[in-house]
C-alpha positions in Angstrom: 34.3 30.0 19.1 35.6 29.4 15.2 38.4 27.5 16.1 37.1 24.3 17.6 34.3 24.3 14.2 37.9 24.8 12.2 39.5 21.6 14.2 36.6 19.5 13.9 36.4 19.9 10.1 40.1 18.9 9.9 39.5 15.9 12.2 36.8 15.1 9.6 38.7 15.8 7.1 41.4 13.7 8.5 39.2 10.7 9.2 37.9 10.6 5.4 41.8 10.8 4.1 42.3 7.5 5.8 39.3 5.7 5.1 39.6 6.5 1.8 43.7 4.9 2.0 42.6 2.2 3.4 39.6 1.4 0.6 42.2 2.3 -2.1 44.9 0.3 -0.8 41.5 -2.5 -0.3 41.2 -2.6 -4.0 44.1 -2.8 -5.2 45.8 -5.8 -3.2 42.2 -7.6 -4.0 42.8 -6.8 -7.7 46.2 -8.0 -7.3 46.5 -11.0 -4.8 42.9 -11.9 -4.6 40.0 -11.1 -1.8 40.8 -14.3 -0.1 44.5 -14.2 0.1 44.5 -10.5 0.9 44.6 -9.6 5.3 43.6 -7.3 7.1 47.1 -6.2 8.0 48.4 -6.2 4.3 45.8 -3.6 3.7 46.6 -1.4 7.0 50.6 -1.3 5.9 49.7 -0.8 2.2 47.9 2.2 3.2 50.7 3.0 5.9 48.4 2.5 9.2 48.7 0.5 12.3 46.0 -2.3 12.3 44.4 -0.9 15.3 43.8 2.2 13.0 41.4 0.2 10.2 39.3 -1.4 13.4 38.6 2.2 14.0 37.0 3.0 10.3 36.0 -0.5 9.2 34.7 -4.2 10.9 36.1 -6.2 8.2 37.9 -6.1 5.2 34.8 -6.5 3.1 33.7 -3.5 4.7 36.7 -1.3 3.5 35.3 -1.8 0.0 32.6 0.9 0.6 33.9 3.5 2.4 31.4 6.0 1.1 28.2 4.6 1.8 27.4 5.7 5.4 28.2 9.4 4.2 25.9 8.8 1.7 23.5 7.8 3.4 23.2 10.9 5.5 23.3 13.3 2.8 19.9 11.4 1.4 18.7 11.4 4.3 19.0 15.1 4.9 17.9 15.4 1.2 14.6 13.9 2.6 14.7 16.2 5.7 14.8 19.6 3.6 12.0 18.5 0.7 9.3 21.5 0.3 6.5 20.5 1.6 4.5 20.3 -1.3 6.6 18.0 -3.1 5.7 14.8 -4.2 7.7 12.5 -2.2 7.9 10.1 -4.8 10.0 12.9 -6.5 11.6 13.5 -3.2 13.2 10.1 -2.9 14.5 10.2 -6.3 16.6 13.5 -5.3 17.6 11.2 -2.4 18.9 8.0 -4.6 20.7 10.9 -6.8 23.3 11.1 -4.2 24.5 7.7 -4.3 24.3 8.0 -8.5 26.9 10.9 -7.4 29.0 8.4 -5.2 29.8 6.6 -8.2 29.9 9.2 -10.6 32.3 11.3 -8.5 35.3 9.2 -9.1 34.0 6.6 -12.5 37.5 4.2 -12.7 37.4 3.3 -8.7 33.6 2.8 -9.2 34.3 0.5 -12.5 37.0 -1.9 -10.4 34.8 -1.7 -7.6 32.0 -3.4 -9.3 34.4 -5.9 -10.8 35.3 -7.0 -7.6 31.5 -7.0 -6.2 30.9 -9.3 -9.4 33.8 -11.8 -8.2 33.8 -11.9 -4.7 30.1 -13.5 -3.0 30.6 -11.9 0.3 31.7 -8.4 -1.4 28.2 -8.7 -3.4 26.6 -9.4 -0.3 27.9 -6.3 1.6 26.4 -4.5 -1.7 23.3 -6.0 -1.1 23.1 -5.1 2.4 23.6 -1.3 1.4 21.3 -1.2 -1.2 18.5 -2.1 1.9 19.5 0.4 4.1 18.5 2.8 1.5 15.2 1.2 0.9 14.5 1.5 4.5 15.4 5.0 4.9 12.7 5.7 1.4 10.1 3.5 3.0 9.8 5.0 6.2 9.4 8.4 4.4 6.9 7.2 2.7 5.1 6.1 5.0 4.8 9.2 6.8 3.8 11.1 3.8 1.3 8.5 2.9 -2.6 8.4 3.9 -3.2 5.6 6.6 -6.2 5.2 5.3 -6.2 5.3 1.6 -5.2 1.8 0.3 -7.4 -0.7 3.0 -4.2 -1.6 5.3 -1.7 -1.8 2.1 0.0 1.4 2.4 2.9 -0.1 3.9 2.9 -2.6 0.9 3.2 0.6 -1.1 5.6 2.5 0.4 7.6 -0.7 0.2 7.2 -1.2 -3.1 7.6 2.4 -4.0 10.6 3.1 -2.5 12.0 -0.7 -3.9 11.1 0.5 -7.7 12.9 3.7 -6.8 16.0 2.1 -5.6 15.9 -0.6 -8.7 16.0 1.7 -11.6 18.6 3.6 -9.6 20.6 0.1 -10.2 19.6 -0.7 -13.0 20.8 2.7 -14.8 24.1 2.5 -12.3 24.9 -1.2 -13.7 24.6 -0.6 -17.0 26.8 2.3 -16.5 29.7 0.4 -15.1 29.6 -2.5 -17.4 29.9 0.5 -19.9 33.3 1.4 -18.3 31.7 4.9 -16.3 31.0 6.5 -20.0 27.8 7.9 -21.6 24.8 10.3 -19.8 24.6 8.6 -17.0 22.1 11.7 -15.8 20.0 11.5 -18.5 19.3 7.6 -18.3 18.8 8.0 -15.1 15.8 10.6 -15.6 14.5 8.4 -17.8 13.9 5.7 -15.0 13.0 8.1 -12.8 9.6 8.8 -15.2 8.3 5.6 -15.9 8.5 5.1 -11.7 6.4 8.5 -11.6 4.0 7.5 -14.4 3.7 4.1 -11.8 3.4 5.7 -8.1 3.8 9.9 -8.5 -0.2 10.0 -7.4 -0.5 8.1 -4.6 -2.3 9.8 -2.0 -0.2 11.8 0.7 -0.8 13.6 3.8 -2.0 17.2 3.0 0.1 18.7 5.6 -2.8 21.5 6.3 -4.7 21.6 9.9 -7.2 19.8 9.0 -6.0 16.4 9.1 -7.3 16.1 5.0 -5.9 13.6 2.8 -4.9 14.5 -0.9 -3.5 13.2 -3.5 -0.4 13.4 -5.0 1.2 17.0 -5.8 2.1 16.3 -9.6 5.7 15.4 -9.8 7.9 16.6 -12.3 6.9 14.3 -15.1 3.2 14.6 -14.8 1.5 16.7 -17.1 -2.1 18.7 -17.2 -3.5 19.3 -20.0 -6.6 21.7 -21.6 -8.4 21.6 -24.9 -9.3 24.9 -26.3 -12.5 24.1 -27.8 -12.9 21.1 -30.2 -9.2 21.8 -31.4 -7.5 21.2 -28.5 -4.9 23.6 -29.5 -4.1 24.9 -25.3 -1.4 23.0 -24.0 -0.9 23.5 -19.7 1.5 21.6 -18.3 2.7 21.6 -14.7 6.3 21.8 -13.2 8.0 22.4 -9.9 9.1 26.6 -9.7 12.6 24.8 -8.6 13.2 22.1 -11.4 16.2 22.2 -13.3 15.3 23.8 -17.4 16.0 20.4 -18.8 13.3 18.7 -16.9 10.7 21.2 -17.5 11.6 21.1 -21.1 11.0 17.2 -20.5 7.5 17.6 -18.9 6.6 19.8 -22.4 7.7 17.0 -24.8 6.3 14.1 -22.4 2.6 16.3 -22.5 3.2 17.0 -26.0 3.4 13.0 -26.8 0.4 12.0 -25.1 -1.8 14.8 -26.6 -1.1 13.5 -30.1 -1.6 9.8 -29.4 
């Protein structure tokens, strides 16, 4: 029984060598000759394939520019799949956008050229565009499952929409400013950053309680919301609340963000 699971992760394997040629060899003869002068067979010898062979990994040769995208894609998506149930989903989706932030970051100078060429060539930047959708589809429809039908008088799809769009933006926005940066500084950090002020925004909507029931609720607190208890007229009690799985540095976040607003 192992050895068809071993064969099939070669074939994978295989199938991810090539359609990663093929972008490299993409790049670089767009770099060189241009997007419009480059073919589709220039690209297929350059990577040392028959043509037939990039028809079987990519529709066009705008396409060959993202090779990574679809694969992506699942691994939010199963990011979305495996959230605890108690998690606030507008945390949850901003696990899921991580995972294209790690796309990028995984291999900075491809990502840097890549966005030069997105910046010069219109239908490259629409392909981009049309990526960037697919994951605001995939956030949308999770939040509307998580959301309460009948919280918002008929606009919880307007939410969700919007939601998931505002996740998706400052996922951008942090990712440009990276690349016009050259791929240096704390990409991470920035991107936490964001991440808040779209919690501070949407982290309470109400959501589905999950229980038997059928209750609505609101919001577990995500990990940038904060509770907080005076201890008498002093106030001197500090309580704030974090997920049992978040990473040190974003509790230690929560602290300082809970500590700000009690002294303003």
């Amino acid at each position: 029984m192992a050895q068809p699971v071993k064969s099939d992760r070669s074939q994978i394997s295989q199938r991810l060598k090539v359609r990663r040629a093929l972008a490299a060899a993409a790049m670089e003869l767009f770099a060189t000759k241009g997007y419009a002068a480059t073919t589709v067979d220039e690209i297929a010898a350059t990577a040392g394939v028959a043509r037939r062979t990039f028809f079987r990994h990519f529709r066009s040769k705008e396409e060959a520019i993202f090779p990574d995208h679809d694969d992506t894609l699942v691994r939010a998506e199963a990011v979305l799949e495996a959230a605890p149930e108690r998690e606030n989903p507008i945390d949850t989706i901003c696990r899921g956008i991580k995972e294209v932030m790690r796309m990028y970051a995984a291999s900075p100078a491809v990502s840097v050229e890549r966005y030069k060429l997105t910046r010069e060539v219109p239908a490259l930047r629409e392909r981009e565009i049309a990526s960037v959708a697919r994951y605001e589809r995939l956030f949308t429809r999770y939040l509307l499952a998580r959301f309460d039908e009948n919280s918002h008088n008929g606009d919880e799809p307007l939410l969700a929409e919007v939601a998931a769009s505002s996740v998706v933006t400052a996922h951008n926005h942090v990712l440009r400013r990276w690349l016009r940066r050259g791929g240096q500084g704390d990409v991470e950090a920035e991107l936490e950053h964001a991440f808040t002020i779209v919690r501070s925004t949407f982290g309470s909507l109400p959501v589905f309680t999950g229980g038997t029931s059928g209750g609505v609720a609101a919001a577990p607190p995500s990990a940038a919301e904060v509770a907080t208890a005076a201890d008498g007229a002093g106030g001197e009690v500090l309580v704030t609340v974090a997920r049992t799985d978040a990473p040190l540095d974003e509790v230690m976040r929560t602290i300082e963000l809970a500590l700000r607003d009690c002294r303003r």
